[in-house]
C-alpha positions as CSV (number, residue, x, y, z in Angstrom):
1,X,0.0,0.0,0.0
2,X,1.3,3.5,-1.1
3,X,1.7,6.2,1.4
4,X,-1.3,7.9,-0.9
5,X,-3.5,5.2,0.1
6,X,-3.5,4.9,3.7
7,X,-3.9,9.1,3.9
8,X,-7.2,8.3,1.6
9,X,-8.3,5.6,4.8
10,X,-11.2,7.6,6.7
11,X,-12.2,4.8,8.9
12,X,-10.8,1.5,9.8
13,X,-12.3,-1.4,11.8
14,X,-9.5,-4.2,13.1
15,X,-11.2,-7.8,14.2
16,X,-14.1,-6.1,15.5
17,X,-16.8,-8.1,17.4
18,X,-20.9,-7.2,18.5
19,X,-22.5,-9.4,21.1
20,X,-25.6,-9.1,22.6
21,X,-25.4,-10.6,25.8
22,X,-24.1,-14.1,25.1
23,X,-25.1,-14.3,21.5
24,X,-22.2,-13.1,18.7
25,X,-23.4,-10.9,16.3
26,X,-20.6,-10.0,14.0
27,X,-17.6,-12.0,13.9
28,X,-13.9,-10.3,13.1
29,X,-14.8,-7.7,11.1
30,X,-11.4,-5.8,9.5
31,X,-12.1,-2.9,6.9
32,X,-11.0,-0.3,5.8
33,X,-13.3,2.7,4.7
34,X,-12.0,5.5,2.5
35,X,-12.2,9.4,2.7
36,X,-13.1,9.1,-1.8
37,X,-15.4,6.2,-2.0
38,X,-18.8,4.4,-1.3
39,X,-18.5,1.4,0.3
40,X,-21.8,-0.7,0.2
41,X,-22.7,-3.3,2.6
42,X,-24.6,-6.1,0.8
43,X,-26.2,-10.0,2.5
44,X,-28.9,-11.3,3.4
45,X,-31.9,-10.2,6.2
46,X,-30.1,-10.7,9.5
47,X,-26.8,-11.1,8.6
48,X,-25.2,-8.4,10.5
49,X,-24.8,-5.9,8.0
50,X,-26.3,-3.2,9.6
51,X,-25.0,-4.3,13.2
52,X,-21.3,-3.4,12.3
53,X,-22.6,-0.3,10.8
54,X,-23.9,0.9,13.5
55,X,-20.7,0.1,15.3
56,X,-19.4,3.2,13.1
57,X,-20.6,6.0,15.4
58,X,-21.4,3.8,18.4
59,X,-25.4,3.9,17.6
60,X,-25.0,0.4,19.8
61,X,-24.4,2.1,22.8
62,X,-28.0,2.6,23.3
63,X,-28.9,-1.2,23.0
64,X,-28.7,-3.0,26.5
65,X,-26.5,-5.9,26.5
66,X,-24.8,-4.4,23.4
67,X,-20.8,-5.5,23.3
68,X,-18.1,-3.8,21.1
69,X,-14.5,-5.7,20.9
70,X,-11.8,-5.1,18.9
71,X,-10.7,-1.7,17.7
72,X,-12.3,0.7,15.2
73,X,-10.6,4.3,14.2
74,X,-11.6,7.8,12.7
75,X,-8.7,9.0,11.5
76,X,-6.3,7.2,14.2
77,X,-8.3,7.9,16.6
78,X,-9.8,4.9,18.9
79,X,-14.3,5.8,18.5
80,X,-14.5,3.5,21.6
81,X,-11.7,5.4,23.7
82,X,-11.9,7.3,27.0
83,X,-11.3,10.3,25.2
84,X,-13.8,10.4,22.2
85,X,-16.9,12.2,22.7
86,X,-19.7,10.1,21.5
87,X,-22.0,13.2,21.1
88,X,-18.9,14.9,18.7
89,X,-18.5,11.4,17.6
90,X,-22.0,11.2,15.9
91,X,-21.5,14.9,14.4
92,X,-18.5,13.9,12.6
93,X,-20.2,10.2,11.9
94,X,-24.0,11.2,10.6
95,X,-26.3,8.6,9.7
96,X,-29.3,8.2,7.9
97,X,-31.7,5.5,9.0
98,X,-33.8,3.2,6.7
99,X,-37.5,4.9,7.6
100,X,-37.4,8.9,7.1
101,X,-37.2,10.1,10.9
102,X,-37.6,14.3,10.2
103,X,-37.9,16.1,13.8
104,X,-41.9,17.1,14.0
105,X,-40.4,20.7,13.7
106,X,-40.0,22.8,10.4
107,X,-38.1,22.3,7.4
108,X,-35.7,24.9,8.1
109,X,-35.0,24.4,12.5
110,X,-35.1,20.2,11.4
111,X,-31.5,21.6,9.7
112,X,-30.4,24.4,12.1
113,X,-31.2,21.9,15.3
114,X,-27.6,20.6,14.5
115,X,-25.3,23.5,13.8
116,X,-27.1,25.3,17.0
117,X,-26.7,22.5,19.5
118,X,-23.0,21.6,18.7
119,X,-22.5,25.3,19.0
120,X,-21.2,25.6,15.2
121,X,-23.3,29.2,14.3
122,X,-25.7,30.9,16.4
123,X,-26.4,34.1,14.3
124,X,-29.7,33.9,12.3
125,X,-27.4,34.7,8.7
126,X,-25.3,31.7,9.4
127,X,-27.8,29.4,10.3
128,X,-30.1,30.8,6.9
129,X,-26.7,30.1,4.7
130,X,-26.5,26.6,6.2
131,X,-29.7,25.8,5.9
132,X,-30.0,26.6,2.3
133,X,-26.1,25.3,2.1
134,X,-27.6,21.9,3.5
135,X,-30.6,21.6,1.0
136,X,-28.8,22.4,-1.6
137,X,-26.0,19.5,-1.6
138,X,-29.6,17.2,-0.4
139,X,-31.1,18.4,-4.1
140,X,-34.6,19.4,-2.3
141,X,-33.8,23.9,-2.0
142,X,-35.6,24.2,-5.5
143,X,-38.4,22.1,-3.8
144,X,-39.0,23.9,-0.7
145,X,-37.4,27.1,-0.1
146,X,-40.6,28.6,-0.7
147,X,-41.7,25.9,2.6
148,X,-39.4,26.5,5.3
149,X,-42.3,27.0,8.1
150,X,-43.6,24.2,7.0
151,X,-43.6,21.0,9.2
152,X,-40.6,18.5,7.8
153,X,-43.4,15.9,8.1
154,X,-45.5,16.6,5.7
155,X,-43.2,16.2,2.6
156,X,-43.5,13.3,0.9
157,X,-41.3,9.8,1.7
158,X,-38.3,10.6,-0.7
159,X,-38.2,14.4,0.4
160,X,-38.3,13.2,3.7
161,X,-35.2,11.0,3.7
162,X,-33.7,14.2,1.7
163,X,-34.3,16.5,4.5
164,X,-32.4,14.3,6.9
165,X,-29.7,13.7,4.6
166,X,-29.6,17.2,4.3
167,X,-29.8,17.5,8.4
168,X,-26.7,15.3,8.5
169,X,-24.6,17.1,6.0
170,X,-25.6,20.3,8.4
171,X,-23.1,19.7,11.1
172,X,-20.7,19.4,8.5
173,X,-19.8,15.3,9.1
174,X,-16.8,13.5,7.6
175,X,-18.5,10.3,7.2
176,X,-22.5,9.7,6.4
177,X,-23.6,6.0,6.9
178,X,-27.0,4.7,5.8
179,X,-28.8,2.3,6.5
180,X,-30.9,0.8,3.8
181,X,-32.2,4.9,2.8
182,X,-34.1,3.9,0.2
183,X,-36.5,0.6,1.3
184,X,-39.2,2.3,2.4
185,X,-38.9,5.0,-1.2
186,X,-40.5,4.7,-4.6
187,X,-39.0,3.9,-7.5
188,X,-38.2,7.6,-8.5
189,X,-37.4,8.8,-5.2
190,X,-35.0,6.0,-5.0
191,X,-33.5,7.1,-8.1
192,X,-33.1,10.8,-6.4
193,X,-31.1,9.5,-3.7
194,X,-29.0,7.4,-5.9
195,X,-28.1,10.3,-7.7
196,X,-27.2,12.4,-4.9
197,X,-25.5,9.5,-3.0
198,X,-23.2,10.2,-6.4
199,X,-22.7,14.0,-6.1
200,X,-21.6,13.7,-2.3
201,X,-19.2,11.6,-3.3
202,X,-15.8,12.5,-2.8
203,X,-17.0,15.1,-0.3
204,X,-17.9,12.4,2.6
205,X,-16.8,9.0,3.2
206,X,-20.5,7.1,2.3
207,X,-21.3,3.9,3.7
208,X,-24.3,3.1,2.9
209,X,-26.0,-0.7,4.1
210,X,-28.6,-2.1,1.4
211,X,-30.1,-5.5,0.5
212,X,-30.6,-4.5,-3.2
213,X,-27.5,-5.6,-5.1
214,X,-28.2,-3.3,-8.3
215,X,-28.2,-0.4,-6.2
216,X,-25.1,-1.5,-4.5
217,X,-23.3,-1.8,-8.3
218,X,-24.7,1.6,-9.2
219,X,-23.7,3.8,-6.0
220,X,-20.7,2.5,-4.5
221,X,-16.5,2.1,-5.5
222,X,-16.0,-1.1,-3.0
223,X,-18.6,-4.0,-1.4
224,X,-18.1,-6.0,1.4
225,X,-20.4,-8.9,1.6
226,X,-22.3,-10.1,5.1
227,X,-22.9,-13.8,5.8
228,X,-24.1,-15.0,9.4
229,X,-22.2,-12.0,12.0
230,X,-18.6,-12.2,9.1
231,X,-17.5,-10.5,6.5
232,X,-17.4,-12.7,4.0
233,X,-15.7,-10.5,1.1
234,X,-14.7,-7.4,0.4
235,X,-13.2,-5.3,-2.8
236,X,-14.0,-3.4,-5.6
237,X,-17.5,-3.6,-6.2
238,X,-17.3,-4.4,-10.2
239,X,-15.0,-7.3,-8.7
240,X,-17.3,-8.5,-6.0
241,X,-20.3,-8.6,-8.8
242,X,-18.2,-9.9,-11.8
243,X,-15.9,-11.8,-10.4
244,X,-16.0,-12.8,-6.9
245,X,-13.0,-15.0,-5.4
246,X,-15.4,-16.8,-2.4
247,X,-18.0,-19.3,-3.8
248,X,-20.5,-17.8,-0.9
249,X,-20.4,-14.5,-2.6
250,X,-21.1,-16.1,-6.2
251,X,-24.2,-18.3,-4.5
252,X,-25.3,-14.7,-2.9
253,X,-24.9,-12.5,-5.8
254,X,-26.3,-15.6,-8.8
255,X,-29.6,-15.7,-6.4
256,X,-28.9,-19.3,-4.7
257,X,-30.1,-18.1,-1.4
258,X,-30.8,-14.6,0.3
């Protein structure tokens, strides 16, 4: 490896482990997650994809009985040590969850919660530049900067899941993981994330979990493949869908089981 390459390394996970209680949920997980790219986390229903995603901005700390082993970094720095602030932690690390959660708030304080609470503007012209900043890069300003009173609830699915990618990109993050975004979208709003999973690219480290393998090959640069709590795979995504090297992989991706 180049000196280039680890400098591009945003995140790295080394022989990480989830239990819940006595039962092991992800198995030795090591990966590395880059500053450029879109990694996609593919497998079937229960396979702990979405477990060791979580794992990425300590989400699991809220789930009783939830263990983390092993060690996972943001840039060199240990997300599980003494000295990390989980609440800074999770600004740096946003995420975006599978079922559009917008704060029952308007359009424009569902954005400036973030930058106001982690202290990042407080005067009204800041706030309006990041707000309109935020919808911008989330494609939705054209559709509701006429709106911004409005309740964030009331737009529809695929604005929705907009307006909180756009509430993540607020607090200015380094990393934006997603969990399946687009299962509960239409067709064509699917398509609108997709495209603006595309255009943040390069400006975030995207992770982003999902169960449809198309969408994986269309939005991400490398795939790591989930099978019962391990990581079964992992590479460049046009490898992992053309030409996979573990015969799992090949059974996943040619439909044996799932």
């Amino acid at each position: 490896m180049n000196k280039q390459d680890v400098s591009a390394v945003k995140m790295t996970a080394l022989n990480c482990n989830v239990y819940y209680n006595e039962k092991q949920a992800i198995k030795d997980v090591t990966i590395d997650i880059r500053a450029d790219e879109v990694t996609a986390f593919i497998g079937p229903s229960g396979c702990g994809k979405s477990t060791f995603l979580r794992c990425l901005n300590r989400m699991n700390d809220t789930i009783a009985g939830c263990r983390v082993t092993g060690d996972i970094k943001l840039d060199g720095e240990d997300i599980y040590g003494k000295a990390m602030d989980v609440v800074q932690l999770r600004a740096r690390v946003g995420m975006v969850f599978q079922k559009p959660n917008p704060f029952p708030k308007s359009i424009y304080e569902n954005i400036a919660y973030g930058p106001r609470i982690h202290g990042l503007i407080s005067n009204k012209t800041g706030l309006d530049e990041v707000v309109k900043n935020s919808l911008q890069k989330a494609g939705l300003w054209e559709e509701v900067k006429d709106r911004l009173n409005e309740s964030g609830t009331a737009l529809s699915g695929g604005q929705q899941q907009r307006l909180c990618i756009a509430r993540a990109i607020a607090v200015n993050p380094e990393v934006i993981l997603m969990d399946e975004p687009c299962s509960a979208l239409d067709p064509i709003a699917t398509a609108k994330i997709e495209e603006l999973i595309e255009e943040l690219r390069g400006r975030y480290a995207i992770v982003i979990v999902t169960h449809n393998m198309q969408q994986a090959a269309r939005v991400s640069q490398k795939t790591a493949f989930f099978h019962l709590g391990s990581m079964v795979e992992y590479g460049a995504t046009t490898d992992i869908f053309t030409n996979p090297r573990k015969e799992r992989t090949k059974d996943y991706i040619t439909g044996r089981y799932g």
